[in-house]
N, CA, C and O atoms as a GROMACS GRO file, in nm:
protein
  424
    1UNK      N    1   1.094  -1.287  -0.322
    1UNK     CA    2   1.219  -1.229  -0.280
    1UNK      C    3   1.270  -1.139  -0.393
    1UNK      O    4   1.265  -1.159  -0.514
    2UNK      N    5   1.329  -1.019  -0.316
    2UNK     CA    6   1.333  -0.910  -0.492
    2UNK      C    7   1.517  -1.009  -0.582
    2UNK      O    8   1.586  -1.100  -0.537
    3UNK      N    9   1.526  -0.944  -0.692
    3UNK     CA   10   1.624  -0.981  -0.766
    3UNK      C   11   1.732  -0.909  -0.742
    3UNK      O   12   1.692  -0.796  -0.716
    4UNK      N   13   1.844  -0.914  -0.736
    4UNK     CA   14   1.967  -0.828  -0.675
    4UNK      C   15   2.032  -0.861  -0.839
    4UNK      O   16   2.013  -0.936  -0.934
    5UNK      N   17   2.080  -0.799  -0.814
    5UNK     CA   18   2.202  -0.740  -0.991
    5UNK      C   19   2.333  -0.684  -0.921
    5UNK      O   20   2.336  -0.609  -0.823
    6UNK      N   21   2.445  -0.737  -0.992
    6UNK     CA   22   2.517  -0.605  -0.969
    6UNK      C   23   2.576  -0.504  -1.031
    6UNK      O   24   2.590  -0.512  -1.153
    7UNK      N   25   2.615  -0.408  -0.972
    7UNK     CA   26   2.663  -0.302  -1.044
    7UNK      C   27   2.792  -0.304  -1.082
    7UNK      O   28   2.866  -0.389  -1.034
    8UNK      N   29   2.840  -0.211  -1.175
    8UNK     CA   30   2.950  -0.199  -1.218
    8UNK      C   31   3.087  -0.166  -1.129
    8UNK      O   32   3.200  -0.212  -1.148
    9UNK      N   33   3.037  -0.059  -1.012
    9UNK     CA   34   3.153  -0.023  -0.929
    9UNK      C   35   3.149  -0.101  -0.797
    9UNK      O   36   3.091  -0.058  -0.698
   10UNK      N   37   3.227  -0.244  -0.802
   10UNK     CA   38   3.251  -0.295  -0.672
   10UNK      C   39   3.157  -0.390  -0.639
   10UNK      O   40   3.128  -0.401  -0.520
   11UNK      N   41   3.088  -0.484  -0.748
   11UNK     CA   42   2.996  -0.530  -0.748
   11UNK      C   43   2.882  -0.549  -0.598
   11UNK      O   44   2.860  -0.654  -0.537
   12UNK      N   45   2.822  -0.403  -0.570
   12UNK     CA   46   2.708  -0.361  -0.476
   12UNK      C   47   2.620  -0.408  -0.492
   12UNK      O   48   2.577  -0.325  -0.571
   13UNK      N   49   2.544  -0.479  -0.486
   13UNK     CA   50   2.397  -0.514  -0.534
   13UNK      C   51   2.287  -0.408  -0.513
   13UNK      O   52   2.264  -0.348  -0.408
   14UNK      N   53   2.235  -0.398  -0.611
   14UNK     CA   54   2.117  -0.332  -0.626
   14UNK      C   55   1.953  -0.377  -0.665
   14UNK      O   56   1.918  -0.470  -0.737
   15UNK      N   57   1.874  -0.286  -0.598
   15UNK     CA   58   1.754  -0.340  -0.654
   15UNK      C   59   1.684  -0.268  -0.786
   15UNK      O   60   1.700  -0.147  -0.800
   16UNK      N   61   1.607  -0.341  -0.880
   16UNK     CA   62   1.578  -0.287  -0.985
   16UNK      C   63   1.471  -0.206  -0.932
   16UNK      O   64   1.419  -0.221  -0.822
   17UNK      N   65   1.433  -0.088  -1.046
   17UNK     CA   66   1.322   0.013  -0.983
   17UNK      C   67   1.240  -0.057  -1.069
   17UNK      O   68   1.264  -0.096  -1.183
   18UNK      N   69   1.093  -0.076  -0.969
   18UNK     CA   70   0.977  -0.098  -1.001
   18UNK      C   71   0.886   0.006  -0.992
   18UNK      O   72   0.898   0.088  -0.901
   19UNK      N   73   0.804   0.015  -1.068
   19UNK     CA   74   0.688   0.164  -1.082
   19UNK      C   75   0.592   0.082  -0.997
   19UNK      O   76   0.593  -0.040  -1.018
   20UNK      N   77   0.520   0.123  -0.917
   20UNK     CA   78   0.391   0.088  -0.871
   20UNK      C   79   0.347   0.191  -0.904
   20UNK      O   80   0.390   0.306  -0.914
   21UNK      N   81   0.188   0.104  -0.934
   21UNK     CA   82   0.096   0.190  -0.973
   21UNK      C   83  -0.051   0.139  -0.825
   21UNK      O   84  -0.102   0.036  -0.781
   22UNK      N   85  -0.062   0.315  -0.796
   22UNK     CA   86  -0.117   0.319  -0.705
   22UNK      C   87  -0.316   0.354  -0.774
   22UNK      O   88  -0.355   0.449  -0.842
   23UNK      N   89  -0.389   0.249  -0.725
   23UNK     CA   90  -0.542   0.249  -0.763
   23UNK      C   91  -0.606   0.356  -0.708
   23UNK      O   92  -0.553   0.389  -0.602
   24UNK      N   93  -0.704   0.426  -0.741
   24UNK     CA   94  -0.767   0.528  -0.672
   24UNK      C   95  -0.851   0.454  -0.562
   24UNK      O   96  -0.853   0.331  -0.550
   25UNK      N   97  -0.911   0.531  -0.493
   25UNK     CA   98  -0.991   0.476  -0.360
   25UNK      C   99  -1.125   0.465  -0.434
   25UNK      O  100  -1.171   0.525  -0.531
   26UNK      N  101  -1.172   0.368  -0.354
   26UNK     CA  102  -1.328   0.348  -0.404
   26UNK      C  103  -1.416   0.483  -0.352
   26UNK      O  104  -1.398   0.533  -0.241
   27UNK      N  105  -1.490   0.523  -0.429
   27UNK     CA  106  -1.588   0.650  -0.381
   27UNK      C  107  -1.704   0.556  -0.324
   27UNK      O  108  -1.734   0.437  -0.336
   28UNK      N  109  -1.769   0.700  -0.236
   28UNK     CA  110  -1.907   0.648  -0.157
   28UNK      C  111  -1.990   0.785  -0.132
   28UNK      O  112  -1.954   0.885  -0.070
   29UNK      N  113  -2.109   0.758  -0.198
   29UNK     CA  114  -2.170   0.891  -0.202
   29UNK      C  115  -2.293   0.861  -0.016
   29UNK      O  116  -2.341   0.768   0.049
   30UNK      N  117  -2.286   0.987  -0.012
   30UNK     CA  118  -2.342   1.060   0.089
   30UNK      C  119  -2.518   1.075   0.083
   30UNK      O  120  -2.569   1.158   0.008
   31UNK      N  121  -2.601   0.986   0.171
   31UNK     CA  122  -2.725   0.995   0.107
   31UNK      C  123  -2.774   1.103   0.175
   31UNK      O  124  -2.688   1.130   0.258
   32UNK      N  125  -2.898   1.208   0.187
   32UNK     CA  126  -2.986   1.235   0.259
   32UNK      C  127  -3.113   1.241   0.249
   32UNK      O  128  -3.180   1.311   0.173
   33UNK      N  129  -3.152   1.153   0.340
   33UNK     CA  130  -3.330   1.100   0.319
   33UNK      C  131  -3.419   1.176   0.359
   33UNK      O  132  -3.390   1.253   0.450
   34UNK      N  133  -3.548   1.179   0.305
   34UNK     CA  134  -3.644   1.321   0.344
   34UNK      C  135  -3.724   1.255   0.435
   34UNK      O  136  -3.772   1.144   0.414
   35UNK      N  137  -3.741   1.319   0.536
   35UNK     CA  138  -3.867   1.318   0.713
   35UNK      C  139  -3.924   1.397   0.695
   35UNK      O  140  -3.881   1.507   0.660
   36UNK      N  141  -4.020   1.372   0.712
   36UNK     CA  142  -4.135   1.496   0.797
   36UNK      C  143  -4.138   1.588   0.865
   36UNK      O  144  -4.221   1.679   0.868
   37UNK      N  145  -4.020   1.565   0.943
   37UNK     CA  146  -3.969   1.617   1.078
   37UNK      C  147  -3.845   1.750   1.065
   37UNK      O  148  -3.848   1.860   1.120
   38UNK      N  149  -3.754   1.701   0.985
   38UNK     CA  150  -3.611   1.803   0.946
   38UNK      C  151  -3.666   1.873   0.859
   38UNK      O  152  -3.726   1.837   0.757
   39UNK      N  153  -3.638   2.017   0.918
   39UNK     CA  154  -3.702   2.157   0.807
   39UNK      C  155  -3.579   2.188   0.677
   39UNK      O  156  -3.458   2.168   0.676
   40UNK      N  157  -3.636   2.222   0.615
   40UNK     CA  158  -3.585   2.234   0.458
   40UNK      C  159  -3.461   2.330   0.501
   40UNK      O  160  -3.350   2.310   0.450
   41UNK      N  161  -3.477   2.406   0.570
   41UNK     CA  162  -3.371   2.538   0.620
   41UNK      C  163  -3.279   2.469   0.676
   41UNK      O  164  -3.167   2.510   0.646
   42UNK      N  165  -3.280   2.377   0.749
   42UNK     CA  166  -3.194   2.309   0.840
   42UNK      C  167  -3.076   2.185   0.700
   42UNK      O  168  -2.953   2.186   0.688
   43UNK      N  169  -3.161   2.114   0.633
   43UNK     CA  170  -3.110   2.038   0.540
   43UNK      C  171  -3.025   2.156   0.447
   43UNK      O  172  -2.923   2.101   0.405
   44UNK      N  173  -3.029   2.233   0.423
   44UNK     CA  174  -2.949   2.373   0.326
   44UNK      C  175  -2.830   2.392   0.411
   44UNK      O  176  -2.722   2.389   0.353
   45UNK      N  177  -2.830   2.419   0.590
   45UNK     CA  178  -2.779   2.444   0.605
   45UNK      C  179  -2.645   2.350   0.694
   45UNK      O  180  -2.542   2.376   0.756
   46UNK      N  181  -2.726   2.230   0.653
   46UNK     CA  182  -2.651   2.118   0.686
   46UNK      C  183  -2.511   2.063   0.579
   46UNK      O  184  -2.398   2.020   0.606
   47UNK      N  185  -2.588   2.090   0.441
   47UNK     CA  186  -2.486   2.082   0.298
   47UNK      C  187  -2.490   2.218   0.229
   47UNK      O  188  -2.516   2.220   0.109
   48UNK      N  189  -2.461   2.358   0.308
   48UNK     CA  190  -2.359   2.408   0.291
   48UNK      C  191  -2.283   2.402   0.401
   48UNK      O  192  -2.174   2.447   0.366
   49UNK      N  193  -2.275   2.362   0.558
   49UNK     CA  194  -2.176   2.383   0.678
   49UNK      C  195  -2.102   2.236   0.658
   49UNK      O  196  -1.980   2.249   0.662
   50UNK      N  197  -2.144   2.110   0.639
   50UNK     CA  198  -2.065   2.014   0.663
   50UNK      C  199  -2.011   1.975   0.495
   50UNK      O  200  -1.896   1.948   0.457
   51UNK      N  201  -2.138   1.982   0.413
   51UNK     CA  202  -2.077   1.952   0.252
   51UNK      C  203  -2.027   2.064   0.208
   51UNK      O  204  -2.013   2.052   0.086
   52UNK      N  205  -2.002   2.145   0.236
   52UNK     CA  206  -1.895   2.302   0.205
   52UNK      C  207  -1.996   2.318   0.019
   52UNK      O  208  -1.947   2.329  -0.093
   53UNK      N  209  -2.092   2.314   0.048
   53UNK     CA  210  -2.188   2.352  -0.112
   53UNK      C  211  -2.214   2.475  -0.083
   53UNK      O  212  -2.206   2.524   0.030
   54UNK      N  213  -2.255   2.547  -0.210
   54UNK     CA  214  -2.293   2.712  -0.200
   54UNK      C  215  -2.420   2.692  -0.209
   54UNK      O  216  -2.471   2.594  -0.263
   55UNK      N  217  -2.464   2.763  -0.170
   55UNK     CA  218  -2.629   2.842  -0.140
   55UNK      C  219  -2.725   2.753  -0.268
   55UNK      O  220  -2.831   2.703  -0.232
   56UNK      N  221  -2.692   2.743  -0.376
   56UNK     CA  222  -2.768   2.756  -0.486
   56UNK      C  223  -2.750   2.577  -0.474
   56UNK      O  224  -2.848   2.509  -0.501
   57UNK      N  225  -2.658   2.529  -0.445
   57UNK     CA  226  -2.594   2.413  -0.439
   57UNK      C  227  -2.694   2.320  -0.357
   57UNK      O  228  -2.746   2.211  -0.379
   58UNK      N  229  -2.695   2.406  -0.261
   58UNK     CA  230  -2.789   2.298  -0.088
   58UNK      C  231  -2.921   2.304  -0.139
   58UNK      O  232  -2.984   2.198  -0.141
   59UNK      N  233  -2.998   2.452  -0.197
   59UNK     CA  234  -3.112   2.440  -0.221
   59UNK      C  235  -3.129   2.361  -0.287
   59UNK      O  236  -3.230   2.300  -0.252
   60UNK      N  237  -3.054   2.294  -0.429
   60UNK     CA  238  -3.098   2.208  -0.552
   60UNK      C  239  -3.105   2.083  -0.471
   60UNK      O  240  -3.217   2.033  -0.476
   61UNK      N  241  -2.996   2.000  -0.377
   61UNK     CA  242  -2.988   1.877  -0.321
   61UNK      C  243  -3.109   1.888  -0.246
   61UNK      O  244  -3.202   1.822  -0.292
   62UNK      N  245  -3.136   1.959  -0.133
   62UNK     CA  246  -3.275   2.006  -0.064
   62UNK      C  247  -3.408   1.961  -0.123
   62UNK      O  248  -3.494   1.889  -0.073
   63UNK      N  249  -3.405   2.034  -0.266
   63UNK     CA  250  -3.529   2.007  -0.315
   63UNK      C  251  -3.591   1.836  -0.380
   63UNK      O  252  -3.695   1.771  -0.388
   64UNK      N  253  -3.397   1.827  -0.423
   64UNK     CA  254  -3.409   1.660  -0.446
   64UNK      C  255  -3.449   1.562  -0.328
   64UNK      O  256  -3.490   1.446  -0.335
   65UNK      N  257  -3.424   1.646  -0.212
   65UNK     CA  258  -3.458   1.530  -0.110
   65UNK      C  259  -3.577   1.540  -0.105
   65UNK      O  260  -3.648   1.440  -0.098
   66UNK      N  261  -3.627   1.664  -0.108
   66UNK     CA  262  -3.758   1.676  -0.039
   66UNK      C  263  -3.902   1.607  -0.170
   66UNK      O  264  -4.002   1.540  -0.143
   67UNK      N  265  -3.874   1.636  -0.249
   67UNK     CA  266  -3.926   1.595  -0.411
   67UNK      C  267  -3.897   1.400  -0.428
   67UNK      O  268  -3.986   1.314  -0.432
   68UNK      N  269  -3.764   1.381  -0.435
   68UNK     CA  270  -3.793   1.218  -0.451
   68UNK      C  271  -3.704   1.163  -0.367
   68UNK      O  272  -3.616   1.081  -0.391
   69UNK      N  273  -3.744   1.234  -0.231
   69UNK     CA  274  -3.692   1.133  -0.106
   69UNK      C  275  -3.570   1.074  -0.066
   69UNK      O  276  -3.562   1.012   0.040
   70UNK      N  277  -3.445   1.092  -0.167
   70UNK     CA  278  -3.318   1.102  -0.124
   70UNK      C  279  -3.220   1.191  -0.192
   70UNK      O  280  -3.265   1.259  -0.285
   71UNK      N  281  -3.101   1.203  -0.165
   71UNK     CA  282  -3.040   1.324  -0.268
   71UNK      C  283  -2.935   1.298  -0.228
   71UNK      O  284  -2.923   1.261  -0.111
   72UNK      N  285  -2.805   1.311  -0.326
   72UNK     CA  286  -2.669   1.282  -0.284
   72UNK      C  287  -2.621   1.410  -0.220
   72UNK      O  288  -2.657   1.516  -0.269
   73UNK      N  289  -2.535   1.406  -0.103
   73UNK     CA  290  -2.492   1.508  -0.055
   73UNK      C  291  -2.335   1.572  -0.096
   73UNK      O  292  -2.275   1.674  -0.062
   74UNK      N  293  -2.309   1.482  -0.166
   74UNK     CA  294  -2.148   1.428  -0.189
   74UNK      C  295  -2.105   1.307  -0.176
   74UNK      O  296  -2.145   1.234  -0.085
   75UNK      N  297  -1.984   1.257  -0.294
   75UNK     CA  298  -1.900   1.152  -0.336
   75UNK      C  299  -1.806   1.177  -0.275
   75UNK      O  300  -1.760   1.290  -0.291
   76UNK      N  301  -1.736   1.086  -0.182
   76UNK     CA  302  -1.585   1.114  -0.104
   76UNK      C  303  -1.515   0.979  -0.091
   76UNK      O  304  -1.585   0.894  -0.147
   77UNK      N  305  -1.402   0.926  -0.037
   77UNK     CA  306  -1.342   0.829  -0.013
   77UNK      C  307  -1.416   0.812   0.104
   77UNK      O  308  -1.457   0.911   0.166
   78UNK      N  309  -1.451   0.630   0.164
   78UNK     CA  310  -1.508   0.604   0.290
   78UNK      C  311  -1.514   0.637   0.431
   78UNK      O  312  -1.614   0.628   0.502
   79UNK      N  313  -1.357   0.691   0.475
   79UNK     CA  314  -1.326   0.783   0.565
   79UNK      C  315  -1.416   0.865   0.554
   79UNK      O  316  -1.518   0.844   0.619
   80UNK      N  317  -1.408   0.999   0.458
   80UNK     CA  318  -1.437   1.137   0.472
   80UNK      C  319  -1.571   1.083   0.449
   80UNK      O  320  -1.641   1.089   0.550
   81UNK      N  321  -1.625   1.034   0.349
   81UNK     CA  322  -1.790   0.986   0.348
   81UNK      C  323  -1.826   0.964   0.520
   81UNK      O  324  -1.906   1.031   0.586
   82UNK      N  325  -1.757   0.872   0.557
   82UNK     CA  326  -1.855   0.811   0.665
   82UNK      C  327  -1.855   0.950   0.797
   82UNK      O  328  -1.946   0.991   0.869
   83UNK      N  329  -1.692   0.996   0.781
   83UNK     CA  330  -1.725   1.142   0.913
   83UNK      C  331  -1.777   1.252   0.876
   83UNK      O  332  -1.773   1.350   0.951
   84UNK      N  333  -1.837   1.257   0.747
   84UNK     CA  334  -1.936   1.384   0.722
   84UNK      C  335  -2.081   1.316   0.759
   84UNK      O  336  -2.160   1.401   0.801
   85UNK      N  337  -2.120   1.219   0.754
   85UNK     CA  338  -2.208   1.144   0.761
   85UNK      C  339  -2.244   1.148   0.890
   85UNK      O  340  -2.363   1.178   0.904
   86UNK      N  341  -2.181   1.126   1.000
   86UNK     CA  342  -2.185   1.152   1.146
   86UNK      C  343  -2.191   1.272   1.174
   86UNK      O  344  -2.268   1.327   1.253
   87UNK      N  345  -2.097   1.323   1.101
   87UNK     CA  346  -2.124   1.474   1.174
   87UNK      C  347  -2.273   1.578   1.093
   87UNK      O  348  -2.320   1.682   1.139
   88UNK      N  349  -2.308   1.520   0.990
   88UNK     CA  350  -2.439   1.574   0.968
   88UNK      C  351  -2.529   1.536   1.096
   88UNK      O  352  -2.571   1.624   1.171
   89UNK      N  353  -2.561   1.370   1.120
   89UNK     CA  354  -2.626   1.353   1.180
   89UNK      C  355  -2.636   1.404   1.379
   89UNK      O  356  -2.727   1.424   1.459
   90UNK      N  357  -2.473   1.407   1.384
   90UNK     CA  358  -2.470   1.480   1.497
   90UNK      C  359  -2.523   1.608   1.526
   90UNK      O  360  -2.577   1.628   1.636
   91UNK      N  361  -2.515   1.688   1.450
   91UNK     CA  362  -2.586   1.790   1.425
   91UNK      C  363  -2.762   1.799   1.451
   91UNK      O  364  -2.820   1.862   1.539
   92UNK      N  365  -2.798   1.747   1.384
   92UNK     CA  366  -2.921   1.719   1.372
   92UNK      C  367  -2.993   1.671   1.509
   92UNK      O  368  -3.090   1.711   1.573
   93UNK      N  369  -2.898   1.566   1.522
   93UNK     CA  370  -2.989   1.493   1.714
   93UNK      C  371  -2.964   1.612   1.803
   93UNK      O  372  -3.039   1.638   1.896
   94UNK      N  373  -2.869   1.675   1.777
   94UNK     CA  374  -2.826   1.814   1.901
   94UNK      C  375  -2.933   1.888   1.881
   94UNK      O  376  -2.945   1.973   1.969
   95UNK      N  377  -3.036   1.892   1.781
   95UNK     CA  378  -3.137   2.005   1.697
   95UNK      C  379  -3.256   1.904   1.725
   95UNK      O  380  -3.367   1.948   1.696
   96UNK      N  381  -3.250   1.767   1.781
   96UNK     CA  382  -3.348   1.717   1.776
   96UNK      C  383  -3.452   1.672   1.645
   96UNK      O  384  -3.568   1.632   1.661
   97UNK      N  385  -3.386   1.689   1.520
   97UNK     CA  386  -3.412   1.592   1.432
   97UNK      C  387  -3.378   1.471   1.357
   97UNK      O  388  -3.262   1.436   1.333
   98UNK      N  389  -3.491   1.405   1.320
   98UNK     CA  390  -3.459   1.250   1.325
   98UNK      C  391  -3.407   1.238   1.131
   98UNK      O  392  -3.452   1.156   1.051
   99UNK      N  393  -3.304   1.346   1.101
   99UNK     CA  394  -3.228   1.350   0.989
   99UNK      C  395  -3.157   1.186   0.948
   99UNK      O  396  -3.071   1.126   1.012
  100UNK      N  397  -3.212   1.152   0.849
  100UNK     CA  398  -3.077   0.977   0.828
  100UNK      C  399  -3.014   1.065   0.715
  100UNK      O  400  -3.063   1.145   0.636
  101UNK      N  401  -2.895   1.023   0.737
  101UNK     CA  402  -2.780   1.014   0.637
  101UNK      C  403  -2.749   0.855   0.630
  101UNK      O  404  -2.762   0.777   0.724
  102UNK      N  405  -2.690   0.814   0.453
  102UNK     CA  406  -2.630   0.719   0.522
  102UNK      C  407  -2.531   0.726   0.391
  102UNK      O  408  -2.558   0.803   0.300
  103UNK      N  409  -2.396   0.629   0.385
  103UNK     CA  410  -2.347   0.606   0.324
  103UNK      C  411  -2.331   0.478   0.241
  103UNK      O  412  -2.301   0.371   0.295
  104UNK      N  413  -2.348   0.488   0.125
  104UNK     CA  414  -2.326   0.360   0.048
  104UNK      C  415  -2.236   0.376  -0.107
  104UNK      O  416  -2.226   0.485  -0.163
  105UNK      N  417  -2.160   0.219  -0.176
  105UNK     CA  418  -2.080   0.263  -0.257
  105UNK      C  419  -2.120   0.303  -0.403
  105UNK      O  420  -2.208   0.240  -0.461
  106UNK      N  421  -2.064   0.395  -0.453
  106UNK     CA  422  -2.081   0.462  -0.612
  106UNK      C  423  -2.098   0.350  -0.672
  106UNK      O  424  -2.116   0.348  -0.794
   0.00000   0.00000   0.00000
């Protein structure tokens, strides 16, 4: 129950100010796993349209996928992690590739 005080004019009660301190959100990076199947052009243009990366950006993650089989796409709070995550993969089944994304924590 908070502490009431009172004040000087008319004894009002008041509450003392407390600072909260607000924690940052847990991050969750964005995986993308390399297939056989999803063309290198398509993965570039998947993390620059949904991970908003520049050109030079998608190719480097690209090559990480394609080289040692997973690559971070981006670190976000679990929300935005998990609906970029869908919407990569939505993408992809509409294109008919069997693209995994997945999300897990930093």
């Amino acid at each position: 129950m908070p502490e009431w005080t009172d004040s000087e004019e008319g004894g009002v009660g008041v509450l003392p100010e407390k600072k909260t301190r607000l924690e940052k959100p847990k991050l969750y990076k964005v995986l993308l796993h390399n297939d056989d199947f999803t063309t290198m052009d398509f993965v570039v243009f998947i993390l620059q349209y949904v991970f908003k990366r520049s050109e030079a950006e998608a190719v480097t993650i690209m090559l990480s996928v394609h080289n040692s089989g997973v690559g971070i796409a981006g670190v976000y709070p679990f929300e935005i992690a998990n609906e970029k995550s869908q919407k990569a993969i939505n993408l992809a089944r509409a294109r008919e590739y069997p693209l995994l994304c997945t999300v897990e924590e930093e």
